[in-house]
RODO-2510 file (C-alpha; in nm, 4 decimals, decimal comma):
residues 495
     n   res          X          Y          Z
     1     x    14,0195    10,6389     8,7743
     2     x    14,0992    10,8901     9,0430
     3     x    13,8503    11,1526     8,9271
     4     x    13,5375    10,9293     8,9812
     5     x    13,6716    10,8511     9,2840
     6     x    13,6535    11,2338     9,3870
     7     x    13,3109    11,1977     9,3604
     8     x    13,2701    10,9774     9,6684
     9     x    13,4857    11,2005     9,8640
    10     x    13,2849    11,4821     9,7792
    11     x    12,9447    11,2947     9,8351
    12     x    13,0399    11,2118    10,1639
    13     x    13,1640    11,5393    10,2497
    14     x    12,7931    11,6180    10,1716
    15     x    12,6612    11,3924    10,2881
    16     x    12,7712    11,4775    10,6328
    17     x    12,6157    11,8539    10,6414
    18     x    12,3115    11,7375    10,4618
    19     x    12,2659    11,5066    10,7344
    20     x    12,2222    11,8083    11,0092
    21     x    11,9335    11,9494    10,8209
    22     x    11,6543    11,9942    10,9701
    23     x    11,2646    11,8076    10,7781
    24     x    11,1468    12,2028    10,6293
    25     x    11,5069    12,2782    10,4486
    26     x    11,5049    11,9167    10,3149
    27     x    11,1410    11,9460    10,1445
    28     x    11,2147    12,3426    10,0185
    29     x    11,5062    12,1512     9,8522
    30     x    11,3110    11,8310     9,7202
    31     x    11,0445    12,0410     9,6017
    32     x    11,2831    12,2599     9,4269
    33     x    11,4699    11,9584     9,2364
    34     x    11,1071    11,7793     9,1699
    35     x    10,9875    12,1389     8,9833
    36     x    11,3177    12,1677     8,7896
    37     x    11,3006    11,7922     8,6940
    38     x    10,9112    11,8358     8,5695
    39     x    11,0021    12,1414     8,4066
    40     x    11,2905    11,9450     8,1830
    41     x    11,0559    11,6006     8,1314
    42     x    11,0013    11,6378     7,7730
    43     x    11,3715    11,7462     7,6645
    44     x    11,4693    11,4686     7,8360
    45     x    11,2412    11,2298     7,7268
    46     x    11,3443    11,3265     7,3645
    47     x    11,7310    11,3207     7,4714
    48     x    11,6752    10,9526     7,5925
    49     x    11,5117    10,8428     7,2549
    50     x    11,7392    11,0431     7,0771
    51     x    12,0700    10,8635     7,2323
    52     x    11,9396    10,5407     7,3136
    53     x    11,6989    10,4249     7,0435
    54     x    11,4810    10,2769     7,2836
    55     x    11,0883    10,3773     7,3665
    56     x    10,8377    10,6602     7,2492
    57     x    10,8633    11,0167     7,4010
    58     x    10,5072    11,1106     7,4896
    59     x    10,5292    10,7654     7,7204
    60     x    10,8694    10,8660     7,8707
    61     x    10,7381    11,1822     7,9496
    62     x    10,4751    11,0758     8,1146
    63     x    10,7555    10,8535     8,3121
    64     x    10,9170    11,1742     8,3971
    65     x    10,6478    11,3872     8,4880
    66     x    10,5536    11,0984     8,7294
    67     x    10,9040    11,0354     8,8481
    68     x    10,9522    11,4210     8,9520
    69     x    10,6753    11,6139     9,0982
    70     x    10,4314    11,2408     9,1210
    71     x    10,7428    11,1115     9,3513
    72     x    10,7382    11,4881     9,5560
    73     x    10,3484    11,4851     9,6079
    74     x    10,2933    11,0893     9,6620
    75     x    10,5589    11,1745     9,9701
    76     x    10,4875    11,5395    10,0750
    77     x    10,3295    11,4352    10,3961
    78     x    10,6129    11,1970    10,4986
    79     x    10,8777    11,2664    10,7379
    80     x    11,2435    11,0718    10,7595
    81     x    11,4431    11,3416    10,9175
    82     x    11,2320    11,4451    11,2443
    83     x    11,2951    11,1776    11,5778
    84     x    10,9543    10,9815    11,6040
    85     x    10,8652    10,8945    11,9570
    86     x    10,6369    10,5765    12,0655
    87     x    10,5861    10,6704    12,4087
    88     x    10,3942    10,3483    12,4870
    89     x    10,6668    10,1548    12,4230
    90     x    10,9137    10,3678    12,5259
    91     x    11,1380    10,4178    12,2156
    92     x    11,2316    10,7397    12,0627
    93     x    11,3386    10,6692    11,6938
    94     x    11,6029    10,8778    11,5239
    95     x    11,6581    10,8558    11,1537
    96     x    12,0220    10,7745    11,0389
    97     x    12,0780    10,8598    10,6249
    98     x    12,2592    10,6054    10,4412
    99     x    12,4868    10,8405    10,3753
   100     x    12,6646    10,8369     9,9964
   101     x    12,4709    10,6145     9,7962
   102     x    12,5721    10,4900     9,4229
   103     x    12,2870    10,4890     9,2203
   104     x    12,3126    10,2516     8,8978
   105     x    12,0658    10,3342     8,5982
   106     x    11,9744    10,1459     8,2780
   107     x    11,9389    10,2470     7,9470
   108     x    11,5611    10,1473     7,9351
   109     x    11,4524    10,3821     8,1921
   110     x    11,7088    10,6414     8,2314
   111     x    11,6446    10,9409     8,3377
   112     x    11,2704    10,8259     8,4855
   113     x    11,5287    10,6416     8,7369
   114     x    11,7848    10,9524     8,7406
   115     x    11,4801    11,1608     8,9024
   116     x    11,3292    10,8579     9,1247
   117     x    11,6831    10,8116     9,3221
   118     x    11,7529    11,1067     9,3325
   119     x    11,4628    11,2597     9,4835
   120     x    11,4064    10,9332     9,7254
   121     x    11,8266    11,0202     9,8352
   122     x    11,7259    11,3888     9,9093
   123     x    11,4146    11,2737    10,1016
   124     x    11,6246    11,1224    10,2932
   125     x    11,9052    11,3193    10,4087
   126     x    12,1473    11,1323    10,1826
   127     x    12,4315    11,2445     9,8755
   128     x    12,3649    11,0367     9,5511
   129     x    12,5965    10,9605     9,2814
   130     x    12,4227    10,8417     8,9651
   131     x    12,5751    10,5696     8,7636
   132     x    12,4310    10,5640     8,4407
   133     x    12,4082    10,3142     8,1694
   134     x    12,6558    10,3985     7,9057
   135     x    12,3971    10,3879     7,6170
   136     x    12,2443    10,6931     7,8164
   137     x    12,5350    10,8231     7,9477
   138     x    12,4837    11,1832     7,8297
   139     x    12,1042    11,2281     7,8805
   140     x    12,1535    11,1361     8,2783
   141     x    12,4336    11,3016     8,3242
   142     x    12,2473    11,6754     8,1644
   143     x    11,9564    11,5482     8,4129
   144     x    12,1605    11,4862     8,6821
   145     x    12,3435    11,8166     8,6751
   146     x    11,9965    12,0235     8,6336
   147     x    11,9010    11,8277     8,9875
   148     x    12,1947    11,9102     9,1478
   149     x    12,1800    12,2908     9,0486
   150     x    11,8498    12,3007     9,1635
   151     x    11,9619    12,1448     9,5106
   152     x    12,2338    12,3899     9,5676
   153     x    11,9916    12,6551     9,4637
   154     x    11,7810    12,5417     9,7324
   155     x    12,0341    12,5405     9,9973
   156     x    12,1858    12,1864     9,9570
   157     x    12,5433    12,1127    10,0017
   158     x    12,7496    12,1444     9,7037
   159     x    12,8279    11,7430     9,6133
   160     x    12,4917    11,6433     9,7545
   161     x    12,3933    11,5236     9,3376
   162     x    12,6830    11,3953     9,1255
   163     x    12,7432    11,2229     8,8425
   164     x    12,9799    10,9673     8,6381
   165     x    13,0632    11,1156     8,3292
   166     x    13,2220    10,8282     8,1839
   167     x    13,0783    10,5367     8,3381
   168     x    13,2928    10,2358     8,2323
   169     x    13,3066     9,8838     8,4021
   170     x    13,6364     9,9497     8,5727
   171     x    13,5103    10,2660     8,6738
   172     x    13,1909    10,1129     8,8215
   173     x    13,3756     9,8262     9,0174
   174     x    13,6144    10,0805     9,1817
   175     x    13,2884    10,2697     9,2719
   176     x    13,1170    10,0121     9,4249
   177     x    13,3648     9,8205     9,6159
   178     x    13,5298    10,1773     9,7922
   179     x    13,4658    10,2056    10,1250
   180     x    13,3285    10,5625    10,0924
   181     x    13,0152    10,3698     9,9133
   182     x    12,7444    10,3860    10,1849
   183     x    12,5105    10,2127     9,9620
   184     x    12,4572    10,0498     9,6182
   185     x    12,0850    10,0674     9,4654
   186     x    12,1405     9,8963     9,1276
   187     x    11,8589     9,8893     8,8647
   188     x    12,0179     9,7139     8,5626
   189     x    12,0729     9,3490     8,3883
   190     x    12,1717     9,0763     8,6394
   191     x    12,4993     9,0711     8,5870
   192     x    12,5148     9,4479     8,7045
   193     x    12,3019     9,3280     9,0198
   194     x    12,5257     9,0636     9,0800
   195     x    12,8645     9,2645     9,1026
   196     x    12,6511     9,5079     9,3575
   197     x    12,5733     9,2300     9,5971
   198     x    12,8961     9,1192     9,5355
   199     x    13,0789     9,4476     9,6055
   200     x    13,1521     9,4043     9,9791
   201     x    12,9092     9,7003    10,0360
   202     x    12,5344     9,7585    10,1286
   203     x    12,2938     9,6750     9,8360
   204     x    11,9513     9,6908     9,6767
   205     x    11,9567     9,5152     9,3744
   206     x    11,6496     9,3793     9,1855
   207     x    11,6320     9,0737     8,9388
   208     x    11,4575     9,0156     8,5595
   209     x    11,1158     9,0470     8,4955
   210     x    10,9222     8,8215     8,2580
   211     x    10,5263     8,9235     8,3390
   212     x    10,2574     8,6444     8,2770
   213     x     9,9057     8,7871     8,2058
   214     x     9,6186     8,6050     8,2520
   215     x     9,2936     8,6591     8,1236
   216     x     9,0117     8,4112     8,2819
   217     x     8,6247     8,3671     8,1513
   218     x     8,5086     8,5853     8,3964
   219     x     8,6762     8,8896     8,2637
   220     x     8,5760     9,2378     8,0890
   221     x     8,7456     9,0804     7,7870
   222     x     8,7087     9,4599     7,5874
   223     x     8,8449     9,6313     7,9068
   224     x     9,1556     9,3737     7,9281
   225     x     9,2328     9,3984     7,5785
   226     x     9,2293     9,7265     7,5806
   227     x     9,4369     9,7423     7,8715
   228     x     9,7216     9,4470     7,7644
   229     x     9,7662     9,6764     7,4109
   230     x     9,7961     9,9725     7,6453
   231     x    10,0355     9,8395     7,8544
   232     x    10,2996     9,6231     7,6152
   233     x    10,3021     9,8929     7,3915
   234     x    10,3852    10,1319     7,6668
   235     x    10,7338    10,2646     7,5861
   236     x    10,7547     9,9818     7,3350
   237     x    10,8140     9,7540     7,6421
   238     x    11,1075     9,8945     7,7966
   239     x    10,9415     9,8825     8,1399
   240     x    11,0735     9,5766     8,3249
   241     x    10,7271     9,5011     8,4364
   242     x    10,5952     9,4763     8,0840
   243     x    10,3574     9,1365     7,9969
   244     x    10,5198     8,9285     7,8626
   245     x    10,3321     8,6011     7,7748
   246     x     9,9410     8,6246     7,7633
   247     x     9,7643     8,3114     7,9326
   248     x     9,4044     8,3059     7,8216
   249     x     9,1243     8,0389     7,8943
   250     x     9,0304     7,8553     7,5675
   251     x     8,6774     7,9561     7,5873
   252     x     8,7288     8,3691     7,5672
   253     x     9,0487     8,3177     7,3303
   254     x     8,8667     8,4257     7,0026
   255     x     8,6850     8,7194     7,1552
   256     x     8,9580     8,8285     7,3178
   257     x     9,1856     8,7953     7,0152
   258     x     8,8600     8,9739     6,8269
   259     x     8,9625     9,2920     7,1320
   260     x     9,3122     9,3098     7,0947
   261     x     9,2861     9,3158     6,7195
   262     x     9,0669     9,6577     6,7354
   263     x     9,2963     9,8227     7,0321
   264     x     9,5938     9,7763     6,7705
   265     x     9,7199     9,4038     6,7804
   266     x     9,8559     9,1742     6,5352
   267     x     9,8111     8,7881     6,6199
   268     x    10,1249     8,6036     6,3890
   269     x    10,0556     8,3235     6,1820
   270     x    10,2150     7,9820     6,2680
   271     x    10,4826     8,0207     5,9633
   272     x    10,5337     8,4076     6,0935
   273     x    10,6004     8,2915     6,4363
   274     x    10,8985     8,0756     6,3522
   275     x    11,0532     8,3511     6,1564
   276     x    10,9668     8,5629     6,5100
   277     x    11,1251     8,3071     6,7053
   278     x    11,4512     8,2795     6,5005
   279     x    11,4591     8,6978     6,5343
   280     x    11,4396     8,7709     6,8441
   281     x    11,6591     8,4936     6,9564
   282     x    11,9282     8,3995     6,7360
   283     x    12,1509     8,1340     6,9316
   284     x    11,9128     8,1243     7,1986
   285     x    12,0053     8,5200     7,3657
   286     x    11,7278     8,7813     7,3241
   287     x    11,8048     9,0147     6,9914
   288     x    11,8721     9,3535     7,1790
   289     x    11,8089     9,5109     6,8248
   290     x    11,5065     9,4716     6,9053
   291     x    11,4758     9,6700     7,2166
   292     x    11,2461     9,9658     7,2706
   293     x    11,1497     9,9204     6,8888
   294     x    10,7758     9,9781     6,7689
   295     x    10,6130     9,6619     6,6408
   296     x    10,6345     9,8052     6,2690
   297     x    10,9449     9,8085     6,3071
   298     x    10,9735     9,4629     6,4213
   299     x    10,7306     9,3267     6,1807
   300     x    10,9730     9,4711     5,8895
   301     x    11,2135     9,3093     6,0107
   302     x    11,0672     8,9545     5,9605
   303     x    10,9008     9,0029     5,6617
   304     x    10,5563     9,0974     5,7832
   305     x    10,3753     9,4363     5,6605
   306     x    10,0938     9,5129     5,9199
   307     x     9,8757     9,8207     5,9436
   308     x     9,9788    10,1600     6,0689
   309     x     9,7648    10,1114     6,3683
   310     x     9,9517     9,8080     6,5262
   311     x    10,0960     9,8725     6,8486
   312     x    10,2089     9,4864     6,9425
   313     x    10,2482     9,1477     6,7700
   314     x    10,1085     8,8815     6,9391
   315     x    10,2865     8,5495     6,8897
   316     x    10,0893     8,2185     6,9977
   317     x    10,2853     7,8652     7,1295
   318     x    10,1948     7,5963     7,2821
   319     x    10,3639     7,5567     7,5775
   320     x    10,5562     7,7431     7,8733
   321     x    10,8818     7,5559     7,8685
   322     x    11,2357     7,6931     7,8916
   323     x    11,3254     7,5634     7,5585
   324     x    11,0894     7,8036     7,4098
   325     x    11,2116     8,1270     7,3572
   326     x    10,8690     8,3067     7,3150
   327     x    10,8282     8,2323     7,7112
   328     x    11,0866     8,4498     7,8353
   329     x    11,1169     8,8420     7,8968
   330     x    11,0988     9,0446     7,5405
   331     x    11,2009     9,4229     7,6071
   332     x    11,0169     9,5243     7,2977
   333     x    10,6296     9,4970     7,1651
   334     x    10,5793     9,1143     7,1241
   335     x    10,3577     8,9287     7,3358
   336     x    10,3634     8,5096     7,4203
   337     x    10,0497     8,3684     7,3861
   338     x     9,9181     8,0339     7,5493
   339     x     9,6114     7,8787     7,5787
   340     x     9,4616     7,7017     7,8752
   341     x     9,1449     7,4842     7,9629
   342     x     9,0638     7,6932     8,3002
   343     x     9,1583     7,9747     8,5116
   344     x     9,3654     7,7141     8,7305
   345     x     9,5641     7,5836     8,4711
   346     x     9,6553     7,9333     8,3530
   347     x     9,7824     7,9617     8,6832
   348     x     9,9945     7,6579     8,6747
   349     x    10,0870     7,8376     8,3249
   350     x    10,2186     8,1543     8,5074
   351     x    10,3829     7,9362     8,7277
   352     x    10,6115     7,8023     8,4826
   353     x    10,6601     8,1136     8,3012
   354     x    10,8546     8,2989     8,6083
   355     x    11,0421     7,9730     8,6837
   356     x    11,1712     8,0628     8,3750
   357     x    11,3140     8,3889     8,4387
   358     x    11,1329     8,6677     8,6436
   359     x    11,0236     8,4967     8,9788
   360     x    10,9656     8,7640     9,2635
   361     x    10,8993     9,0378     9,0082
   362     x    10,5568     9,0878     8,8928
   363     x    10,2252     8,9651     8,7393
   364     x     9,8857     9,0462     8,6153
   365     x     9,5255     8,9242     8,6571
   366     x     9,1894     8,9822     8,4931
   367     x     8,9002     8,8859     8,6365
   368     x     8,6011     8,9548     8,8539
   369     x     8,6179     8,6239     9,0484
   370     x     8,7960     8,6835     9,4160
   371     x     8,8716     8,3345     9,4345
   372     x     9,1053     8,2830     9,1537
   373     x     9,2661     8,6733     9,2396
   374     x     9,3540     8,4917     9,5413
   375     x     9,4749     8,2038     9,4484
   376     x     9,6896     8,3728     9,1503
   377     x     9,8014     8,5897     9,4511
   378     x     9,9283     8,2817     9,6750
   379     x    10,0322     8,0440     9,4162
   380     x    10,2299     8,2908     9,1685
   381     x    10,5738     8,3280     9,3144
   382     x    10,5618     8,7385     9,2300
   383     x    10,5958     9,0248     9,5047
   384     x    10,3272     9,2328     9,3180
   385     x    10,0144     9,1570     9,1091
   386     x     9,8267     9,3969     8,8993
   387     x     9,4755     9,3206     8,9138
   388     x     9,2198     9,4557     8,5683
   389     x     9,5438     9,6793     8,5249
   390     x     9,7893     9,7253     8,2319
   391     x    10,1374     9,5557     8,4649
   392     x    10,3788     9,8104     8,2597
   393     x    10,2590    10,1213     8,4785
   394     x    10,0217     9,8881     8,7239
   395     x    10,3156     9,7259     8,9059
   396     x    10,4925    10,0261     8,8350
   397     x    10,3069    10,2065     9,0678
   398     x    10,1412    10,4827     8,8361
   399     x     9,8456    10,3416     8,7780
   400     x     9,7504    10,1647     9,1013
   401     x     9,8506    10,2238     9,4791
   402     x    10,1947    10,0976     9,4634
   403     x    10,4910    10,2458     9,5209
   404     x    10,5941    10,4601     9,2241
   405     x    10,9019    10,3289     9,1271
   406     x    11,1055    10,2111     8,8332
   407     x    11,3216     9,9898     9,0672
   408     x    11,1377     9,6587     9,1482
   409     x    11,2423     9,4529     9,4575
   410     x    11,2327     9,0659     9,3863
   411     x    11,2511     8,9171     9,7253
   412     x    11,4415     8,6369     9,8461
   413     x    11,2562     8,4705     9,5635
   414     x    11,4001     8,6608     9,2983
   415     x    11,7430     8,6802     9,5053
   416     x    11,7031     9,0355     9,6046
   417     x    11,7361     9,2352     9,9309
   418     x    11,4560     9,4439     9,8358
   419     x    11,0709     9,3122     9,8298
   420     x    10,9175     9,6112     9,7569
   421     x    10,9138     9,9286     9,5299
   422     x    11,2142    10,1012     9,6277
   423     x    11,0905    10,3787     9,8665
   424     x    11,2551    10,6654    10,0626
   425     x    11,1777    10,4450    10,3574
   426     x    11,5063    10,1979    10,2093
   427     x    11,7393    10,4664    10,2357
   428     x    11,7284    10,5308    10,5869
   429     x    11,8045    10,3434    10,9166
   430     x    11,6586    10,4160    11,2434
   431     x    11,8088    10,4726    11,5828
   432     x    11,6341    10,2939    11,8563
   433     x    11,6650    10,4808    12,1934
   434     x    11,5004    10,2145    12,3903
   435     x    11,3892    10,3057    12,7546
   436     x    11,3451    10,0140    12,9957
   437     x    11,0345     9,9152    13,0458
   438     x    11,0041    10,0041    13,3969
   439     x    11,0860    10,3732    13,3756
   440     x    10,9403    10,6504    13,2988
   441     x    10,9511    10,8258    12,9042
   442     x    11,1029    11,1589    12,8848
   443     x    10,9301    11,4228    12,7168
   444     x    11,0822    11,4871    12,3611
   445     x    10,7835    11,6485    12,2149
   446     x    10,8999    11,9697    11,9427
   447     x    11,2970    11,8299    12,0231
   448     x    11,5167    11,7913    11,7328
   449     x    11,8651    11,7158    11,6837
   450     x    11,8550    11,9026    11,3382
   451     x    11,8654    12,2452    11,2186
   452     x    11,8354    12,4704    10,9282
   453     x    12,1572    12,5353    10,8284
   454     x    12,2811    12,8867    10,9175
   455     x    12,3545    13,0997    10,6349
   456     x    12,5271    12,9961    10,2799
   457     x    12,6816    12,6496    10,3044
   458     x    13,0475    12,6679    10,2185
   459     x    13,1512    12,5149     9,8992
   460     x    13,3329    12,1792     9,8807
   461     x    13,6992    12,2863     9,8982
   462     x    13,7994    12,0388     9,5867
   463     x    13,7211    12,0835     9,2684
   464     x    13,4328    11,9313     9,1261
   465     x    13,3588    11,6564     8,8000
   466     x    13,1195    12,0132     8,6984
   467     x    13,3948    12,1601     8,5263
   468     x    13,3892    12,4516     8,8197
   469     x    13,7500    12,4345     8,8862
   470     x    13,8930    12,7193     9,0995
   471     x    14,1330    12,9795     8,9337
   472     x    14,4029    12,8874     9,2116
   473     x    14,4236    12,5545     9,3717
   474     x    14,2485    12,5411     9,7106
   475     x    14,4510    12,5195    10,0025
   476     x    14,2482    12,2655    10,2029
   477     x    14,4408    12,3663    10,5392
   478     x    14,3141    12,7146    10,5289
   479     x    13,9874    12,6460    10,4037
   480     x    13,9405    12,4541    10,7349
   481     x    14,1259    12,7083    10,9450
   482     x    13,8428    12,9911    10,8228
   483     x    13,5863    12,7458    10,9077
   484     x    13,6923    12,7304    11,2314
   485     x    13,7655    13,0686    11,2746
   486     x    13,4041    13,1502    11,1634
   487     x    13,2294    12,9101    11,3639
   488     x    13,4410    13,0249    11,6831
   489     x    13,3098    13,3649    11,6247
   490     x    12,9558    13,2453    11,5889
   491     x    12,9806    13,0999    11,9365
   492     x    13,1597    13,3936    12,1137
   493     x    12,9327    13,6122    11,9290
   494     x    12,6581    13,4504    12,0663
   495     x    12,7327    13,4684    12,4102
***
């Protein structure tokens, strides 16, 4: 238990001269951890398949590539470490870091989400400690030391990336709940959410997604085929924002189902449904066999031999209700499908299906009728809605606008802190110096309180979880008394 511990010690040791750099020395260092992190995307997207079980490699590359130098570029041109002034107002802003923040990562997305906090932490001034899920325990922790070699490389203080080797559940709880925790950004199951909120320290959690899809008569219905097989099969549907139940209008059903069938889908008989049903949730609680897994796979496993080509199952009921398990979230290539009489009913549909599980998290729309994108907008009680997009990388942020992101904010509807993509912008606090209103603004133009730091930065006196323990112990006293004794000559030097 103590070692782990170290780790916040040393974050927020850190933490502290990270926080004095000045906007140039933090992007030379978050360029040079995005590069190294593109440059490993493929070994690490077969390491993650290899250890987990879970998702295809040429899609989790593609997660990494985005999550590393996509992240650096999308935020190249943003600032969180210079003052911003508002003259008309009369406010001069000064960013605050978080300071040590505890990063928890699944097993689903693992080291896409290594890379993502990571990078938003350094953006920001801030020390991270990943977390990760034990399933990928080994995978995020060789990513998560190539990030923090990089950093130090750079000129980042030694500490400012860290890792838990052996992340157990005692482990984690001791993590979260010590005061040296700054901040908790948990992207996990709920009941690894709920212990983060519960911690007694700062949190951004986010809840379960369980993605409704509908497709109305006024649709591309080839496009939106095309682009629901794209998407579910994406990573075999480890993305939280992955459909999961298809809503269609009764009169496009049959063409659509015609679509889907040539991009790669299987549509399960009545009899094969059942047998569906009973395997993915035996007793009720989702088969997590079945994560990650391709739908051959799948389709083996319930007696059904479908061509090479299949990329999801499709699995048709009647109605979204809780008692039937084919409406909740499936981490894995099956797809709910229900049919409706209009576009408005299949909005009441996707109603029900997130008050099932996944309200606040996402949803998808196809259409070319602004009315009903609207109202599916207002009415559907999600924080982001993918519109003629596949949700898996739509909501996702890598194939629309968004925020790219593989940690989802729910809102208040979905219990969460966080409404939005998690973005560097979350991991910073501003000061408000606040003028009153009657007097003048001083002029803080080309001021900042930050600097490049001067020279090497000194080690962490400790030794590290890195295995880089010191032939002799380190005598903490005198490692202080040089630093003082340096900096002293510094000044008198420079006088």
């Amino acid at each position: 238990m103590t070692a782990p511990l170290q780790l916040l010690e040393r974050a927020r040791w850190a933490g502290r001269a990270y926080a004095r750099y000045d906007v140039n020395s933090v992007r030379r260092i978050v360029r040079a951890v995005a590069d190294a992190a593109y440059e490993k995307a493929r070994d690490y997207a077969v390491c993650a398949v290899e250890e987990t079980g879970f998702g295809i490699v040429e899609h989790k590359v593609r997660k990494n590539e985005a999550c590393s130098r996509g992240i650096a570029e999308r935020y190249a041109a943003d600032d969180y470490v210079t003052p911003r002034l508002d003259p008309t107002a009369k406010i001069l802003h000064i960013p605050r870091p978080a300071g040590s923040v505890l990063a928890l990562t699944p097993s689903t997305n693992p080291v896409s989400t290594v890379y993502v906090k990571t990078l938003l932490s350094l953006m920001t001034r801030n020390a991270v400690v990943i977390s990760p899920h034990p399933y990928a325990k080994a995978c995020c922790a060789d990513a998560a030391r190539t990030l923090a070699k990089a950093a130090v490389d750079a000129g980042a203080p030694d500490g400012v990336v860290q890792v838990v080797d052996e992340p157990t559940i005692p482990v984690i709880n001791a993590l979260m709940t010590d005061e040296r925790t700054d901040l908790i950004v948990a992207t996990g199951g709920t009941a690894v959410v709920r212990a983060a909120y519960s911690s007694g320290n700062p949190a951004l959690g986010v809840g379960p997604g369980n993605v409704p899809v509908l497709v109305d008569a006024t649709a591309d219905i080839t496009q939106a085929a095309q682009r629901i097989a794209d998407s579910k099969s994406f990573d075999n549907s480890v993305l939280c924002t992955n459909e999961s139940v298809l809503v269609a209008e009764r009169s496009i059903v049959d063409t659509l189902r015609k679509a889907m069938e040539r991009a790669g889908a299987y549509f399960l008989s009545v009899e094969e449904t059942a047998r569906m049903r009973a395997y993915l949730f035996p007793g009720g609680e989702f088969n997590v066999e079945s994560v990650g897994k391709d739908a051959a796979w799948i389709a083996e496993r319930i007696g059904v031999r479908v061509a090479a080509k299949t990329r999801i199952l499709v699995a048709p009921f009647d109605a979204p209700m809780p008692e039937e398990p084919l409406a909740h979230e499936k981490l894995c290539p099956v797809l709910g499908l229900v049919t409706v009489e209009s576009a408005d009913r299949g909005i009441d549909a996707a109603r029900a299906i997130l008050r099932i599980g996944g309200a606040g998290h996402s949803a998808a729309i196809h259409s070319t009728t602004a009315r009903t994108i609207m109202d599916f907008g207002a009415r559907v009680p999600v924080l982001r809605v993918a519109v003629n997009a596949g949700n898996s990388t739509g909501s996702a942020g890598m194939d629309t606008n968004l925020a790219l992101s593989m940690t989802i904010g729910t809102g208040f509807v979905g219990g969460s802190g966080l409404g939005d993509n998690l973005e560097p912008r979350h991991l910073v606090n501003w000061t408000r110096v606040a003028y009153n209103v009657d007097a003048p603004f001083d002029d803080f133009a080309g001021m900042t309180p930050w600097s490049a730091p001067a020279g090497a930065v000194p080690p962490y006196p400790y030794a590290s979880n890195l295995g880089e323990h010191p032939a002799q112990p380190v005598d903490l006293k005198d490692e202080i008394r040089r630093l003082v004794i340096e900096e002293l000559e510094a000044i008198i030097g420079g006088r």
